[in-house]
C-alpha atoms as a printed R data frame, in Angstrom:
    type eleno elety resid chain resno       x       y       z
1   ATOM     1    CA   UNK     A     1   2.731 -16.820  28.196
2   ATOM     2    CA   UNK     A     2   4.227 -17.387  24.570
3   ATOM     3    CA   UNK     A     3   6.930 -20.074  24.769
4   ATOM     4    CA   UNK     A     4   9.663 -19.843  22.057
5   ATOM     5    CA   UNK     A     5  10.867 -23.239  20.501
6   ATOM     6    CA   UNK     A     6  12.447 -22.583  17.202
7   ATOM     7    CA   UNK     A     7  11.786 -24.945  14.713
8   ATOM     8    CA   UNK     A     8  14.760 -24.398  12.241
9   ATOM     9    CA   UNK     A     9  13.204 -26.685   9.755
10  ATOM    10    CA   UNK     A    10  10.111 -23.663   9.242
11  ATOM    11    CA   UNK     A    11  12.750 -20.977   9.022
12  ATOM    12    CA   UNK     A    12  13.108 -20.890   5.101
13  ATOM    13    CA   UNK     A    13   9.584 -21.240   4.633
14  ATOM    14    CA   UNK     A    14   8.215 -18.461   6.946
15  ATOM    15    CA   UNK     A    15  11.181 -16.412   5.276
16  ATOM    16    CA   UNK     A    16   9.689 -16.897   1.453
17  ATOM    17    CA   UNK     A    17   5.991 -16.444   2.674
18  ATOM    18    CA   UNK     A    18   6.772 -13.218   4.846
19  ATOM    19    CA   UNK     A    19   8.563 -11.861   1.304
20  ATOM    20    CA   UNK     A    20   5.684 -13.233  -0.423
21  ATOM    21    CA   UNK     A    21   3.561 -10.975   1.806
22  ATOM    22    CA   UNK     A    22   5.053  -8.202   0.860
23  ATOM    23    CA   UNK     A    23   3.382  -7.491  -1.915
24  ATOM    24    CA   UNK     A    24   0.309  -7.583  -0.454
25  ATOM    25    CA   UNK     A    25   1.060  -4.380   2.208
26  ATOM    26    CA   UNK     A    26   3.239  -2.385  -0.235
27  ATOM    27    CA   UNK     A    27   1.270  -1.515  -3.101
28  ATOM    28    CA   UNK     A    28  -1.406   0.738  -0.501
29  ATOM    29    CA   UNK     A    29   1.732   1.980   0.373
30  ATOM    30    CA   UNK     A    30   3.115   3.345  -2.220
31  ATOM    31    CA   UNK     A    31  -0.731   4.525  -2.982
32  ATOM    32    CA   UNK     A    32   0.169   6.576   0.630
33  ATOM    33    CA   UNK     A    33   3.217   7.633  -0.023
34  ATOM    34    CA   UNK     A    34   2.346   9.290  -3.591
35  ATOM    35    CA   UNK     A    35  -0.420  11.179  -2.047
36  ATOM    36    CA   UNK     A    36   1.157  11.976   1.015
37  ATOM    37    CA   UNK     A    37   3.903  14.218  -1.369
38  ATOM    38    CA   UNK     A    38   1.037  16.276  -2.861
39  ATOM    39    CA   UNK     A    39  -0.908  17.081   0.888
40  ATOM    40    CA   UNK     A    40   1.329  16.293   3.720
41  ATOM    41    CA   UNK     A    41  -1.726  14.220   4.877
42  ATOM    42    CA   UNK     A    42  -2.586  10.275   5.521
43  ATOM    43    CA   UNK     A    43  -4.893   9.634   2.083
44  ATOM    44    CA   UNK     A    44  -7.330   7.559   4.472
45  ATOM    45    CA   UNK     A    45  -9.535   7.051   1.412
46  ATOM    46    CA   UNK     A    46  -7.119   4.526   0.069
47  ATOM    47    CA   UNK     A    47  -8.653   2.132   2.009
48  ATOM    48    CA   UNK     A    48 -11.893   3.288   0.973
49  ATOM    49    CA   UNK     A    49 -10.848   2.793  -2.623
50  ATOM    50    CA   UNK     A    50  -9.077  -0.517  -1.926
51  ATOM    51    CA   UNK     A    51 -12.663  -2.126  -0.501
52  ATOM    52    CA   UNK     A    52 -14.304  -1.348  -3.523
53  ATOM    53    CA   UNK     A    53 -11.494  -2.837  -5.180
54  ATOM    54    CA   UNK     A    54 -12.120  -5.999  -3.445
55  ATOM    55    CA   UNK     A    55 -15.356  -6.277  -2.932
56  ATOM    56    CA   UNK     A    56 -15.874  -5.192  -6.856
57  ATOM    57    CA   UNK     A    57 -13.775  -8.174  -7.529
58  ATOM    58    CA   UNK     A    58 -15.879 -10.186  -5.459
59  ATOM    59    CA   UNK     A    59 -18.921  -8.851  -7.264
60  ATOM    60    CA   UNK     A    60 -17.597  -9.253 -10.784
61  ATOM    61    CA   UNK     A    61 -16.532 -12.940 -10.238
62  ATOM    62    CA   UNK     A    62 -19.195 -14.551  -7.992
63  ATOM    63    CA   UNK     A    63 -22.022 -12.747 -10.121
64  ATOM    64    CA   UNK     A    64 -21.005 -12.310 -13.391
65  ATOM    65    CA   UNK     A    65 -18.047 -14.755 -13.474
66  ATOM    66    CA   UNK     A    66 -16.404 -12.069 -15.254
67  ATOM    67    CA   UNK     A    67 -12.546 -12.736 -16.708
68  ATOM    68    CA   UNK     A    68  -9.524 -12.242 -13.491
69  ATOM    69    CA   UNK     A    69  -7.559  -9.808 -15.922
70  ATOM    70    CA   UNK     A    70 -10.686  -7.610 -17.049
71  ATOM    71    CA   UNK     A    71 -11.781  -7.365 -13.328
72  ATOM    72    CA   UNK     A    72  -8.504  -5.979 -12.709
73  ATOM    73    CA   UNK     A    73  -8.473  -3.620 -15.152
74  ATOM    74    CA   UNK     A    74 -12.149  -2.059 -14.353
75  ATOM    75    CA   UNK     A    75 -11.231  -2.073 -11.030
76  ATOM    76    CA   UNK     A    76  -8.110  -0.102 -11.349
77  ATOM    77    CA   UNK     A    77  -9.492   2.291 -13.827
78  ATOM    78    CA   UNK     A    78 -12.671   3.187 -11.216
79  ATOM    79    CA   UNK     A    79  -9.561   3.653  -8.641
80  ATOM    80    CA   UNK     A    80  -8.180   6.091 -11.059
81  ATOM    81    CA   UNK     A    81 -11.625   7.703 -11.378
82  ATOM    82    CA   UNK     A    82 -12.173   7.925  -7.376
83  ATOM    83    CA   UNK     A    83  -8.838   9.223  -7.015
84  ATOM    84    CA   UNK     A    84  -9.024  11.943  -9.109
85  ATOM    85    CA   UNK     A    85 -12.689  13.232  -8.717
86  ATOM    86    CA   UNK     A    86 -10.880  13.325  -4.753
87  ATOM    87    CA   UNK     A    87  -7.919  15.701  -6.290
88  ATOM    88    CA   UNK     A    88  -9.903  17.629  -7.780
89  ATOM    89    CA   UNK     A    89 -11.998  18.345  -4.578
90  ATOM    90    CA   UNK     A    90  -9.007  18.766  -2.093
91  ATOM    91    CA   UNK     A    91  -6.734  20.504  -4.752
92  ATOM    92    CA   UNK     A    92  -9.138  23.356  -5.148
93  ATOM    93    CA   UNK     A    93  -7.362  26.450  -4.119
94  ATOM    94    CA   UNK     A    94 -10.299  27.256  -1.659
95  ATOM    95    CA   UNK     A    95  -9.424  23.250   0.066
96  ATOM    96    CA   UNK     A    96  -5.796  22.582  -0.448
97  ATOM    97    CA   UNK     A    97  -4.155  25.335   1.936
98  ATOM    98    CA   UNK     A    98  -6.859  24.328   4.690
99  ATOM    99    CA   UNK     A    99  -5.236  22.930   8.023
100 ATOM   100    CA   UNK     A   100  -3.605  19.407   7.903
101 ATOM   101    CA   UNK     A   101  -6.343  18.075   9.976
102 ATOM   102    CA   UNK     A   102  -9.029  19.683   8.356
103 ATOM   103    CA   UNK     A   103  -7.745  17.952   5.202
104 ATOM   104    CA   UNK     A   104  -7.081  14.416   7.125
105 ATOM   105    CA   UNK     A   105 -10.941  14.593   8.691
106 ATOM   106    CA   UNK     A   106 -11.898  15.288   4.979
107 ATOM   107    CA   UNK     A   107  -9.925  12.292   3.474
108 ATOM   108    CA   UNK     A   108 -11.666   9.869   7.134
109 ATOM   109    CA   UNK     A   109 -15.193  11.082   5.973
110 ATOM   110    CA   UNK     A   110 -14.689  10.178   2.340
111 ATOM   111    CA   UNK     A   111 -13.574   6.990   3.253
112 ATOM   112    CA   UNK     A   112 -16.304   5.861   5.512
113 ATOM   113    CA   UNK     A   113 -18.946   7.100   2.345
114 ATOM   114    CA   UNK     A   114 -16.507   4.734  -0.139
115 ATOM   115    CA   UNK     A   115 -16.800   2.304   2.406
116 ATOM   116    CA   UNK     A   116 -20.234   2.628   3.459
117 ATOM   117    CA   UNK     A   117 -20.987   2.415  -0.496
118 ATOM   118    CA   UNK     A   118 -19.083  -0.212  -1.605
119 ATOM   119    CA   UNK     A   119 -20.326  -2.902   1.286
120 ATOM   120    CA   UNK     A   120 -24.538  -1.503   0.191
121 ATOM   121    CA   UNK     A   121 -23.788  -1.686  -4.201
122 ATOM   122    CA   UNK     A   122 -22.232  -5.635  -4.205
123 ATOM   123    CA   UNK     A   123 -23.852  -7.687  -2.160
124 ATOM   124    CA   UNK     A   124 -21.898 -10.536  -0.523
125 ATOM   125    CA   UNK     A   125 -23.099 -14.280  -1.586
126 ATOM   126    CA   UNK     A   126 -22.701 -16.835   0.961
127 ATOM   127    CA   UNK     A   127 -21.779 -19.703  -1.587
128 ATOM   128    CA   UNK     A   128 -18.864 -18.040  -2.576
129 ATOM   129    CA   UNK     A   129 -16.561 -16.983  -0.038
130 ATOM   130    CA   UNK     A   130 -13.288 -15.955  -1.945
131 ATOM   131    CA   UNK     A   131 -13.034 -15.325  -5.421
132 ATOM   132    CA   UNK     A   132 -10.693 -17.280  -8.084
133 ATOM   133    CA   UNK     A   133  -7.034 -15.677  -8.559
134 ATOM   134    CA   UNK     A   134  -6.771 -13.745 -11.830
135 ATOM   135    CA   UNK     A   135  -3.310 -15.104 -11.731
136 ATOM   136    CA   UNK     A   136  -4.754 -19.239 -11.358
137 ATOM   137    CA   UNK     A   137  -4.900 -21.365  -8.751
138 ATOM   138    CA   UNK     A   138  -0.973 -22.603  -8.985
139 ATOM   139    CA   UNK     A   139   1.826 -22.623  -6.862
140 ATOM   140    CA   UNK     A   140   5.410 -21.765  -7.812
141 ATOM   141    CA   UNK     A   141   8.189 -23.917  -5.948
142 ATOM   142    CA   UNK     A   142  10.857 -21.405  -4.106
143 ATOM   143    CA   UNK     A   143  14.035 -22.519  -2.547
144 ATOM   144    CA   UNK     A   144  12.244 -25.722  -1.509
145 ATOM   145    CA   UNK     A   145   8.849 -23.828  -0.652
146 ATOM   146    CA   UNK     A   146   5.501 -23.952  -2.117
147 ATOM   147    CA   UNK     A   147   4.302 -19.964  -2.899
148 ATOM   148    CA   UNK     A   148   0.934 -19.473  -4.349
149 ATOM   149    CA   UNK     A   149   1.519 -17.645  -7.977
150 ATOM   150    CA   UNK     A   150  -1.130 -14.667  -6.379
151 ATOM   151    CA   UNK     A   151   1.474 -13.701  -4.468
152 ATOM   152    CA   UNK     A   152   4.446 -13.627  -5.995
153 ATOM   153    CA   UNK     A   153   2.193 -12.163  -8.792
154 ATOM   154    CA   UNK     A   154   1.521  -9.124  -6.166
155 ATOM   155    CA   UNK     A   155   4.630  -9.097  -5.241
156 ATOM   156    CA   UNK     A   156   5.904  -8.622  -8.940
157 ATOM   157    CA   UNK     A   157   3.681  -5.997  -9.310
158 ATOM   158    CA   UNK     A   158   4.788  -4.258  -6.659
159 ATOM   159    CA   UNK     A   159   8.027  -3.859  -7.395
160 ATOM   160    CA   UNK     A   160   6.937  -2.862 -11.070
161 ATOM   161    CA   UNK     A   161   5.280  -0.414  -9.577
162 ATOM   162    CA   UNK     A   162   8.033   1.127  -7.327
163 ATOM   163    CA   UNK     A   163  10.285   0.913 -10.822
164 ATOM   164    CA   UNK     A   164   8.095   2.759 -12.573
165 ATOM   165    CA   UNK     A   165   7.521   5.829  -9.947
166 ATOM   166    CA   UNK     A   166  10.853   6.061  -8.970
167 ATOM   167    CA   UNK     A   167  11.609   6.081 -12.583
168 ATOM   168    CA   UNK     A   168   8.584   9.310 -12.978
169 ATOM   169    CA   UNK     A   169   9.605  11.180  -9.601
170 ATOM   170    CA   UNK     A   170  13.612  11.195 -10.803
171 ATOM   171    CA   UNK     A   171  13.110  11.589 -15.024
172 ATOM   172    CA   UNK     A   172  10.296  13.315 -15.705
173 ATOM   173    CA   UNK     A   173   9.317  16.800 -15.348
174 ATOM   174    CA   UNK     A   174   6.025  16.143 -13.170
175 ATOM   175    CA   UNK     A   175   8.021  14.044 -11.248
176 ATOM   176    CA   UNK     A   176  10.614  16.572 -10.732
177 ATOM   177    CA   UNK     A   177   7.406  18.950  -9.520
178 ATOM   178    CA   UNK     A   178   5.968  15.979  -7.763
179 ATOM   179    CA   UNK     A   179   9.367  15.719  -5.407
180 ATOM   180    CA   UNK     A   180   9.524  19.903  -5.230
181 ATOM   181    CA   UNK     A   181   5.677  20.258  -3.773
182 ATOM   182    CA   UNK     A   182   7.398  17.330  -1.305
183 ATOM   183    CA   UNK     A   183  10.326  19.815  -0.240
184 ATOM   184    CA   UNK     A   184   8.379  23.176   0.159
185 ATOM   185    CA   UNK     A   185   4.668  23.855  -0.871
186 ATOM   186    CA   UNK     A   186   4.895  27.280  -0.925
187 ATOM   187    CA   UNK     A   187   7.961  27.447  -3.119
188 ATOM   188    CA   UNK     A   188   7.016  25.199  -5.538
189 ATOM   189    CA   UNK     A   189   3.894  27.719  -5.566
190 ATOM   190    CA   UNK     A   190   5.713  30.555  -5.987
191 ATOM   191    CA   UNK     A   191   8.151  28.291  -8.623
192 ATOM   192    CA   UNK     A   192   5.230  28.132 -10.950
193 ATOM   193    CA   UNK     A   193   4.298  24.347 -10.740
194 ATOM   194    CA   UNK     A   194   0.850  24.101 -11.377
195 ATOM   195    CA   UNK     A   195  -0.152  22.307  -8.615
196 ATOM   196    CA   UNK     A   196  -3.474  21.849  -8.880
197 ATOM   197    CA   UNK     A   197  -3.134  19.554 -11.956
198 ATOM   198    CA   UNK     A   198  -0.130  17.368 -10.665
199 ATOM   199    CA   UNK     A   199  -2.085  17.416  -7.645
200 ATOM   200    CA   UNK     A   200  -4.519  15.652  -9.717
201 ATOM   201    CA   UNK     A   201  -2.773  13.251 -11.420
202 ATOM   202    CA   UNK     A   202  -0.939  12.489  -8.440
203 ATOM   203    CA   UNK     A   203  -4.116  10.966  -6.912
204 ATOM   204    CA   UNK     A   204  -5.400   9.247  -9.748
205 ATOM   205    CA   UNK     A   205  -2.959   7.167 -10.093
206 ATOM   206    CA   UNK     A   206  -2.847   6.776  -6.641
207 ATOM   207    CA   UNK     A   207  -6.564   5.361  -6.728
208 ATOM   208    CA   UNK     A   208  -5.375   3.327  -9.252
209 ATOM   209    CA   UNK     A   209  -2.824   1.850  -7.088
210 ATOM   210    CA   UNK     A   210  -5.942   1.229  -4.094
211 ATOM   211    CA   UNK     A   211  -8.151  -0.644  -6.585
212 ATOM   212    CA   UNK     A   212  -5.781  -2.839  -7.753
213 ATOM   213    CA   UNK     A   213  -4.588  -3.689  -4.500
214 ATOM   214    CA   UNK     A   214  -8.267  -4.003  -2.811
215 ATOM   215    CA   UNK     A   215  -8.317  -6.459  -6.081
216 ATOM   216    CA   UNK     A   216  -5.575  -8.398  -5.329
217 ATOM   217    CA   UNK     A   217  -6.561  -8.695  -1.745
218 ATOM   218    CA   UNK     A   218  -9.910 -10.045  -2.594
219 ATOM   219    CA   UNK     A   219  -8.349 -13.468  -3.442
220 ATOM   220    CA   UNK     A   220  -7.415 -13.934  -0.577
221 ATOM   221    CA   UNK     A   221  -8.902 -11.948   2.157
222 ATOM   222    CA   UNK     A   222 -12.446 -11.635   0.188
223 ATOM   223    CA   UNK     A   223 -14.724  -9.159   1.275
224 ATOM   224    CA   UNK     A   224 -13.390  -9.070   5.047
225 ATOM   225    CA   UNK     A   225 -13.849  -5.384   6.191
226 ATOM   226    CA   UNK     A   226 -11.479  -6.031   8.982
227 ATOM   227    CA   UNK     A   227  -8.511  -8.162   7.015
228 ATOM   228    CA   UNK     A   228  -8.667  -5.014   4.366
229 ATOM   229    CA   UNK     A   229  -8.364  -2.970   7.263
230 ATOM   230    CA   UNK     A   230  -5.954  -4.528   9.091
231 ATOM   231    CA   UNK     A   231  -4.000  -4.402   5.440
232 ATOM   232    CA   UNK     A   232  -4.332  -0.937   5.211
233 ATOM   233    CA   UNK     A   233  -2.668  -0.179   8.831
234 ATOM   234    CA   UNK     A   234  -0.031  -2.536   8.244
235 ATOM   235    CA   UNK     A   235   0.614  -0.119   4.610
236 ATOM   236    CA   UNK     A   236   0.390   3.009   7.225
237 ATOM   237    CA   UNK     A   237   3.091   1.355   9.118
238 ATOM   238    CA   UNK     A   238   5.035   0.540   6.226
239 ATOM   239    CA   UNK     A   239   4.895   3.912   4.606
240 ATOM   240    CA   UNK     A   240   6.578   5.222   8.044
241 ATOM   241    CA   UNK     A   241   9.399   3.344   7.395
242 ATOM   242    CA   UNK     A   242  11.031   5.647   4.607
243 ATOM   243    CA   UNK     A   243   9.267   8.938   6.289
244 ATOM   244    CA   UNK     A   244   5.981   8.780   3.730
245 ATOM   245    CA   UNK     A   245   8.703   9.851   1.256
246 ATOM   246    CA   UNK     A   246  10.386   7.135  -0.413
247 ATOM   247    CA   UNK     A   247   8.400   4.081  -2.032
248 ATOM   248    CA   UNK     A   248  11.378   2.333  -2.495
249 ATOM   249    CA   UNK     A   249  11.598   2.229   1.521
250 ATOM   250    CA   UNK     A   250   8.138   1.238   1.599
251 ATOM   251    CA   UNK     A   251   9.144  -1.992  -0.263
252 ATOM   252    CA   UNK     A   252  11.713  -2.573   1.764
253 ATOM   253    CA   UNK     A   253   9.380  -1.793   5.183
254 ATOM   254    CA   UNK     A   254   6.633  -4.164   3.712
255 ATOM   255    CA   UNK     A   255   9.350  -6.764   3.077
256 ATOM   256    CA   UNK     A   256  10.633  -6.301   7.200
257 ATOM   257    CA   UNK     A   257   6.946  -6.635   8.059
258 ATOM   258    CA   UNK     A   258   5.828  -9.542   6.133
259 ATOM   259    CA   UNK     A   259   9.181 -11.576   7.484
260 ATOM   260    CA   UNK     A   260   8.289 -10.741  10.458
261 ATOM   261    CA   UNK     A   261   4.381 -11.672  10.524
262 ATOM   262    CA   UNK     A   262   5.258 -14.658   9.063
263 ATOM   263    CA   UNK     A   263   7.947 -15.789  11.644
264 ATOM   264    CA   UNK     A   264   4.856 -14.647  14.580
265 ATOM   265    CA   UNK     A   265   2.243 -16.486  12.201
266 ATOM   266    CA   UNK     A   266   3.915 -19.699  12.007
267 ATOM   267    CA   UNK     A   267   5.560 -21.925  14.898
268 ATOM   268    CA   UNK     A   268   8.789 -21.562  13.494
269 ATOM   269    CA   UNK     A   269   9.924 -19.441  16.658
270 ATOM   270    CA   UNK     A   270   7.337 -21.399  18.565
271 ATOM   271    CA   UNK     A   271   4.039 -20.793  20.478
272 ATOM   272    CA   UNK     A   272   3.815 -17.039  19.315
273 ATOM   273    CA   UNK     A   273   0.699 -15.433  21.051
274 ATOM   274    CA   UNK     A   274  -1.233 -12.750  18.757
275 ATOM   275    CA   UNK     A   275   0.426 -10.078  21.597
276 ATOM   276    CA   UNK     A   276   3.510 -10.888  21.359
277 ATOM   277    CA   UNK     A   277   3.177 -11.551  17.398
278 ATOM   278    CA   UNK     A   278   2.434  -7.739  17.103
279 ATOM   279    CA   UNK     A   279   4.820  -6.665  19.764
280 ATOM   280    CA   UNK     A   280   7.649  -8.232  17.670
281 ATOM   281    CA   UNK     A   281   6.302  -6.508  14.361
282 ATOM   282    CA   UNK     A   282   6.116  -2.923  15.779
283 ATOM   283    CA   UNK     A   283   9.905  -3.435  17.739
284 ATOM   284    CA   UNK     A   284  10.942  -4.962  13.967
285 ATOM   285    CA   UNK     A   285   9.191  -1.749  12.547
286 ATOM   286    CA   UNK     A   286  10.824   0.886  14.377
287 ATOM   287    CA   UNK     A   287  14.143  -0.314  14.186
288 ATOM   288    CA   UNK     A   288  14.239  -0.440  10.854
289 ATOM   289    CA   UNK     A   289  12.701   3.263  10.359
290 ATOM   290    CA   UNK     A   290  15.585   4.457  13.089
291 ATOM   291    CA   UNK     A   291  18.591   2.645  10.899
292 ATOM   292    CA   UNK     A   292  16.752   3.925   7.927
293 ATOM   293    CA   UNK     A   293  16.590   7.316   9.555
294 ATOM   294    CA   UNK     A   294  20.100   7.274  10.537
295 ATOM   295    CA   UNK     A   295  21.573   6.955   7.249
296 ATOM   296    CA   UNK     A   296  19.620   8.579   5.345
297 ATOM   297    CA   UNK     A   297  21.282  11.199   7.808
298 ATOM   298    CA   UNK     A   298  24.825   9.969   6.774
299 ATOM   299    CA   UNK     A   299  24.189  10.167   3.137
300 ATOM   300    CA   UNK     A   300  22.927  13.801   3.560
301 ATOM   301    CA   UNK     A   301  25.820  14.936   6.238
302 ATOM   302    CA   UNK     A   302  28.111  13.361   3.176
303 ATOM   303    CA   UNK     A   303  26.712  14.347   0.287
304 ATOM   304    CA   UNK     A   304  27.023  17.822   2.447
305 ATOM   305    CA   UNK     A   305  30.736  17.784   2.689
306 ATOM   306    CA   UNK     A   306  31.450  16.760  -0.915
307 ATOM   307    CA   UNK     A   307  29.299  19.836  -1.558
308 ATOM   308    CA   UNK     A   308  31.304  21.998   0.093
């Protein structure tokens, strides 16, 4: 039975290390979210792309003690490459107006050969168990707290990220195209949008999002199948949060989650069982996708009115 003692003193520590956290979750799920705009389908293969992001890293640094930064870069480029040699299979006109599911078995299948591939090309040593931060070994001190610079690093490159797409979706043309193949498929078909190459595009840089985040996970999950796993279902459950639409909301859903880990992870509300840990993320998880839900709903009944 989990017995709750809070221990105030913990409560502004567990608070910086769940935001700290955040990071970690949010850039798969932006990676989700992108895709998920182009095919109305869960891009499973992120996760296939994010272990060979991690377990590349792994590879580079145990074996060839190659530099943090150069790792990262490879790693995100052969994300990028995955991704889009995967667009240009399921955006084929003869693949991309298949079934939903057909398309989601499609995207399972390619992940268990990324997966199956990456764990068989870079073998594991067992002298090294996690590889060295590209960001160093440090810590930064946060309102009183200790918070390893890899973290906040991720973190700060996650909301980078979330900048910069919701800066492409609103002010570019693609982006514009990006958010129309969102509304309605077959009117952004009939529109003109050439689909097939934002389609593209779309999931290369969505690869490029996976590696770099099965990078940045290496650190400090290393090549744990079942932490990068686990990562990738806690991304699934933040990308629900704004509806697989909005990556801003996924920030904001990986910042509700990682608060809330942290508070079941830690003894600052007590003995916290592993049960009742994830019990309190999912209740934590769908009330925040109901509030968001429900005003997204305001600002559209609104916006409505002022309309007419």
């Amino acid at each position: 039975m989990p017995s709750f003692h809070p221990d105030w003193s913990l409560w502004g520590a567990s608070f910086v290390l769940g935001l700290s956290n955040a990071g970690i979750y949010s850039v798969l799920a932006v990676a989700l979210v992108l895709t998920f705009k182009i095919s109305r389908t869960i891009g499973f293969l992120h996760y296939g792309i994010a272990v060979i992001g991690a377990y590349g890293y792994y590879h580079f640094y145990a074996d060839y003690r190659m530099n943090g930064w150069l790792a990262l870069f490879i790693l995100t480029a052969v994300g990028a490459f995955v991704g889009g040699g995967y667009g240009l299979l399921v955006m084929n006109r003869r693949i991309a107006f298949l079934p939903r599911i057909t398309l989601s078995m499609i995207s399972l299948a390619v992940m268990l050969l990324l997966t199956a591939f990456s764990t068989r090309i870079f073998p594991v040593r067992p002298d090294v168990v996690i590889p060295r931060s590209p960001f160093g070994e440090g810590t930064l001190r946060i309102m009183g707290y200790n918070v390893t610079v890899h973290r906040f690093a991720s973190l700060f490159v996650t909301v980078a990220l979330v900048l910069l797409l919701a800066a492409w979706l609103n002010g570019t043309r693609a982006g514009v195209n990006v958010r129309a193949i969102s509304d309605d498929v077959e009117a952004a078909r009939w529109s003109g949008i050439r689909m097939f190459r934002i389609g593209v595009g779309a999931y290369a840089a969505s690869g490029a999002m996976s590696g770099l985040a099965g990078a940045l996970l290496a650190p400090i999950a290393g090549t744990d199948v079942s932490d990068i796993l686990l990562v990738f279902f806690r991304a699934l459950t933040v990308a629900v949060v704004g509806g697989f639409r909005s990556p801003a909301l996924a920030l904001l859903g990986a910042a509700v989650l990682g608060v809330t880990e942290s508070f079941g992870t830690t003894t600052a509300l007590g003995d916290v069982g592993p049960g009742t840990r994830e019990t309190m993320i999912f209740t934590a998880m769908v009330l925040t996708a109901v509030a968001v839900a429900k005003l997204r709903k305001q600002a559209g009944h609104r916006l409505e009115v002022e309309v007419l």
